[in-house]
N, C-alpha and C positions, 0 to 999 in steps of 0.2 A: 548366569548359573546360580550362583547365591538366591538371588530374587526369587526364582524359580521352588529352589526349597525350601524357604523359609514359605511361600507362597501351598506349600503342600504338607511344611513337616516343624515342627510336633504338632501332636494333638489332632489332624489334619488340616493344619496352617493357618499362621497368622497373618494377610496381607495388608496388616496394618500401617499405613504411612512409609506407600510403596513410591518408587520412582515415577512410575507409570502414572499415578493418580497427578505429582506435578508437572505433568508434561502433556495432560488431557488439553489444557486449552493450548499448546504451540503448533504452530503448523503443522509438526510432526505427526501430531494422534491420528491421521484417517491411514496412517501405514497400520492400526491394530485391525483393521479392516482384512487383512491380507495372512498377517502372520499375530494376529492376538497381541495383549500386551505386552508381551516378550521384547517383541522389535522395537515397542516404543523405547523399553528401556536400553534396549541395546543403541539406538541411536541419540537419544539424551547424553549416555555416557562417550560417546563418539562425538557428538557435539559438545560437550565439555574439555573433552582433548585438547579438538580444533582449538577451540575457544584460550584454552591454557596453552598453545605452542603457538599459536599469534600475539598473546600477549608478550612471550617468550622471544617472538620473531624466530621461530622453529617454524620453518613452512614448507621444506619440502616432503613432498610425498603427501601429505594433508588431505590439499584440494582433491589430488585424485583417489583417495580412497572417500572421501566423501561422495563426490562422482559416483563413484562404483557402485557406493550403496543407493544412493538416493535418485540416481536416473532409472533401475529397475524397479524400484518402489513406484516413482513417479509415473511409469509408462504402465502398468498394471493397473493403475488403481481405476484409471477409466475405465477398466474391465470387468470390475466389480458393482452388480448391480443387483437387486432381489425385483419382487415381483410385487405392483403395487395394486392392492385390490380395493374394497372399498371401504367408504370413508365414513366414521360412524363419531357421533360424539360424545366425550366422554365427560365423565364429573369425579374427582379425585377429593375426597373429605377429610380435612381437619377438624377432629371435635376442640382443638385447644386444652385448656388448662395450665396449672402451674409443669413449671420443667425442673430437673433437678429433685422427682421425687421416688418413693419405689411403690411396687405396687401392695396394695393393702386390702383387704377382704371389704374391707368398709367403703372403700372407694371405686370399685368395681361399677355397680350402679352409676357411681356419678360421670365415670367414663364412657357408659354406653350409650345414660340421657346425654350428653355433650354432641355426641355422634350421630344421634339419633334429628336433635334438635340443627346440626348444622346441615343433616341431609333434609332437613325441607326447608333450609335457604334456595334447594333449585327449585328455580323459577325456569323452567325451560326444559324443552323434552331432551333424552339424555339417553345414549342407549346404553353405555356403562358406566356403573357406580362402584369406585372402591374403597373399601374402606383401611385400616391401618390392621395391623398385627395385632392381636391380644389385646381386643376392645373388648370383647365379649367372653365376659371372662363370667361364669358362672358357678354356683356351688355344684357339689354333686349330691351331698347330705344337708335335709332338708330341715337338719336341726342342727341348730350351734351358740355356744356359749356368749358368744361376739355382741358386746353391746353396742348396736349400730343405729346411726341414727334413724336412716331410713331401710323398707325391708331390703333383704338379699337378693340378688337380682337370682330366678331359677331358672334352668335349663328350659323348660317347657314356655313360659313367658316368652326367653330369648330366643327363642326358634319360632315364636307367632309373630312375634315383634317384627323380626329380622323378614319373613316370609312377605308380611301384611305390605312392610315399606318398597322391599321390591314390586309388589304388584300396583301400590299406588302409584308408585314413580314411573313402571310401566317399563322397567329396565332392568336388564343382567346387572345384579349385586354379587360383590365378591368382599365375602366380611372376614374378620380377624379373628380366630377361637384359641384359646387357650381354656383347660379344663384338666382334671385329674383322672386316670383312665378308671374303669368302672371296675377292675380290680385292686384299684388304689397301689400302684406296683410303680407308676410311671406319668408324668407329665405328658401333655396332648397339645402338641403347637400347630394348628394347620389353620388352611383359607378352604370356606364352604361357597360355591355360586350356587345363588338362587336366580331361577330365570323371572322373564318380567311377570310371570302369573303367581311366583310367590314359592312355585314349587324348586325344593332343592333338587341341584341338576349334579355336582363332582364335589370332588373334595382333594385336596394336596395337604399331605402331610410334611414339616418342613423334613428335607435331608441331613442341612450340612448344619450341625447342633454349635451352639459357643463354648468354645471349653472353659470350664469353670465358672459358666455363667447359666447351660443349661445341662451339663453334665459334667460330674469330677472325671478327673483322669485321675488312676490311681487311690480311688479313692478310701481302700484298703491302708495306704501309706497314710496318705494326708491326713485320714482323721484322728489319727494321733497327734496332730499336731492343732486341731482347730477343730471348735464347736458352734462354727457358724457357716458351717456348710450348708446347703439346700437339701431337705430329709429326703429329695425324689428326684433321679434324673429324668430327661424328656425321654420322649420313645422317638428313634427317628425314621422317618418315612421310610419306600423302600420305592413307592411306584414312580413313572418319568414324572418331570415338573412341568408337567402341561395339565388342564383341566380341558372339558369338553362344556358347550355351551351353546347358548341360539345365536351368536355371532360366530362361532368356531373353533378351534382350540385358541388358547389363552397360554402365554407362559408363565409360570409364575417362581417369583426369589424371595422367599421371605428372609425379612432382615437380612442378617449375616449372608446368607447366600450370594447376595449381588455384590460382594468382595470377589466372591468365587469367577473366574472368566468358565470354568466349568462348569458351574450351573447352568448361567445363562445358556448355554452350548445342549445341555442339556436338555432345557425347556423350547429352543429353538429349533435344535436339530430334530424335536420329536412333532413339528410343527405347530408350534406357537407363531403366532400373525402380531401378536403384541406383548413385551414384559412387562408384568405386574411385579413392583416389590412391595408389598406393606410390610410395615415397620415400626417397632416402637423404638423411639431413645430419648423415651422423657424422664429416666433416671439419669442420666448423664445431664453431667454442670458442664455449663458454656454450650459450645456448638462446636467443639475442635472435629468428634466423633462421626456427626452430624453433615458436616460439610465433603468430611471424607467419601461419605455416603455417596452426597452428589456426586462427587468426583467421581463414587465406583460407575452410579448409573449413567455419567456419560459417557464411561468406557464400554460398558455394556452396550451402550444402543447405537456406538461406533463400531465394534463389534459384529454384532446382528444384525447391522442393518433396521434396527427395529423402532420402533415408539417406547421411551420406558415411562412406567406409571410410578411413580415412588409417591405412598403416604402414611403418613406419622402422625399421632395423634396429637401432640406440642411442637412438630417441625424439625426439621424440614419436612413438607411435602412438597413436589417438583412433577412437571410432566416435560422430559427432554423428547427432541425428537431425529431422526435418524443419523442427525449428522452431528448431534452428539451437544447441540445448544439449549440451554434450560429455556424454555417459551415459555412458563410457569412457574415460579416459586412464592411460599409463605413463607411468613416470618416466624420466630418461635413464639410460642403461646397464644398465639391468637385463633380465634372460629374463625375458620377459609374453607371456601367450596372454591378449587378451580377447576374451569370450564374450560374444553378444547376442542376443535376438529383434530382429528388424529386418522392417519391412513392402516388399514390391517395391511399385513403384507407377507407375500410368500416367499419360498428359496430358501439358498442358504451361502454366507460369505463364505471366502478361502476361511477365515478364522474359524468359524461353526464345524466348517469340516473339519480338520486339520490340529486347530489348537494347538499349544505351545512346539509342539514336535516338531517342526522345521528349522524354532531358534534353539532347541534342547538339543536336534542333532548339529544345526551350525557349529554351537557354542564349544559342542563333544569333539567336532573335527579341529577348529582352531585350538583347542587345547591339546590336542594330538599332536596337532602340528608345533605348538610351538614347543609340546616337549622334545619331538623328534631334532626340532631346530637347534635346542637347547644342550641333546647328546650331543647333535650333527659335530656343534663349536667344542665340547670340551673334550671328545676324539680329537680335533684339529688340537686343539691349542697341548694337549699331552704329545701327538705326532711330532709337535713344531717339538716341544721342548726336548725329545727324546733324541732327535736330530741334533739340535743343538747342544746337547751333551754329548752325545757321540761327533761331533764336529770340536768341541772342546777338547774331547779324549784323543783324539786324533792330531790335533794341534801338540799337546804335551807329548803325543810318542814321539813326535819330530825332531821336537827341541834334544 
């Protein structure tokens, strides 16, 4: 239950260095298949028990409620199956660079040639190219004070550019935009596909924003207290997180979102055949953040049933696949194109449907119960005592 709301509440949730991400690799994780990350965590914590009442040599009753959970998990799971369609190949692009940096007006350009220059390392036909979140970052005002080395990258350039590569490479492109909206009111985070002829085909705007990273909470409060807030929140999507395309619909999580088991649910349930996450976290030092990531996307494509595409412009980039194993990762900082077969596919798991609400009502019943448990013994234990003084009283009128 904790898990669950921190996983939704404040801000609309942080599920930062949750239980569920360290339990993705134990035999456990293909129960999120069934009933979402929930379960995982609820069986981690149940396997920690065990674990602490055998070290204790506390073993009755144990094994059978282990039993109990783990043989209906167990006999279900073969039941869960999606629909596998066909098989296309895909290219997931790292442009590299330094990590550990922010983003800067000056730098923009050098981010896009990066990405530019690592998508014609393929050497091989490719029916899907993705690229990372907020590569293509453009001005909106055509004049600026900025002494920069080289010119600004513009809007109209980065739409010929982006259009031209797709039709070279002869493949559905799904690029990374970040820009300031043409009222100048609000930031623009979304993913545009281009089909293989160049021409732009959908677009997804991200939904599930970072707090305090692309919009203040509170921001009335806070800025009395700090002047280094960000002058513009983002605007957040509104439509499903699926796109349409010449392979089909696509789901897509940008960044933050593939924390979310909701999202993916969202891009899934509305028929997405493969998730796409692009993502930047090359302002983050080390890789602690980074890695989390992976961890989300193999909960996700345990989850869905699905292919997940995750790429970062300094790494991680990863293509996991439906059973939740990285077949693919780079390193940080380095130019990577990785290449894969990957299957599209249809349906939808218990999890897609369902979502956390079978462990939210579980968790709801067993806390009922064990409060009712909890009156049941201190009625008893007042009953016993109430006896027992009127058993006392009764003794002294004798004497």
């Amino acid at each position: 239950m904790p898990e669950l709301i921190r996983w939704n509440w404040p801000f609309g949730g942080v599920p930062i260095s949750t239980l569920a991400m360290a339990g993705v690799a134990t035999p456990l994780a293909a129960s999120v298949r069934l009933f979402g990350s929930p379960i995982l965590v609820v069986l981690m914590a149940l396997a920690g028990v065990i674990l602490a009442d055998l070290v204790s040599r506390r073993r009755a009753g144990l094994g059978a409620v282990a039993m109990l959970v783990a043989m209906p998990l167990a006999g279900l799971l073969p039941l869960v199956a999606t629909d596998e369609g066909d098989s296309i190949r895909v290219a997931v692009v790292q442009g590299g660079g330094p990590q550990n940096t922010r983003a800067d007006l000056c730098e923009n350009r050098q981010v896009f040639e990066r990405h530019m220059a690592a998508s014609r390392l393929i050497d091989e036909p490719v029916d899907l190219v993705l690229w990372p979140e907020d590569v293509v970052h453009p001005v909106v005002d055509a004049t600026t004070s900025e002494p920069c080395p080289e010119p600004l990258l513009r809007r109209s350039e980065a739409v010929t550019r982006v259009s031209q590569l797709a039709d070279d490479l002869d493949a559905v492109l799904v690029t990374g935009w970040f820009e300031t909206s043409a009222d100048r009111t609000a930031n623009l985070n979304y993913s545009i596909v281009s089909d293989s002829n160049g021409t732009t085909r959908d677009r997804y705007d991200k939904v599930q924003l970072v707090p305090f990273g692309e919009f203040v909470p509170l921001r009335g409060f806070i800025e009395r207290f700090s002047s280094e807030l960000p002058g513009r929140d983002a605007r957040a999507g509104t439509d499903p997180a699926v796109v349409d395309s010449e392979l089909g619909p696509l789901g897509v999580a940008i960044s933050w979102e593939v924390f979310f088991d909701h999202r993916a649910r969202d891009a899934i349930g509305n028929g997405g055949a493969v998730l796409l996450n692009p993502t930047n976290g090359s302002s983050y030092w080390l890789t602690i953040v980074q890695s989390q990531q992976i961890a989300s996307s193999r909960l996700r494509a345990l989850e869905t049933d699905r292919w997940v595409l995750q790429a970062a412009p300094t790494g991680f980039s990863a293509i996991v696949d439906p059973s939740g194993e990285v077949v693919a990762r780079s390193g940080v900082s380095e130019q990577k194109v990785l290449i894969e077969t990957i299957e599209l596919r249809g349906g939808r798991t218990p999890a897609v449907v369902l979502g956390s609400w079978p462990v939210l009502v579980g968790s709801a019943a067993i806390l009922l119960f064990a409060h009712l448990d909890s009156l049941r013994q201190t009625v008893a234990r007042r009953s016993r005592a109430r006896q027992q003084a009127h058993q006392r009283a009764h003794r002294r009128a004798r004497q």
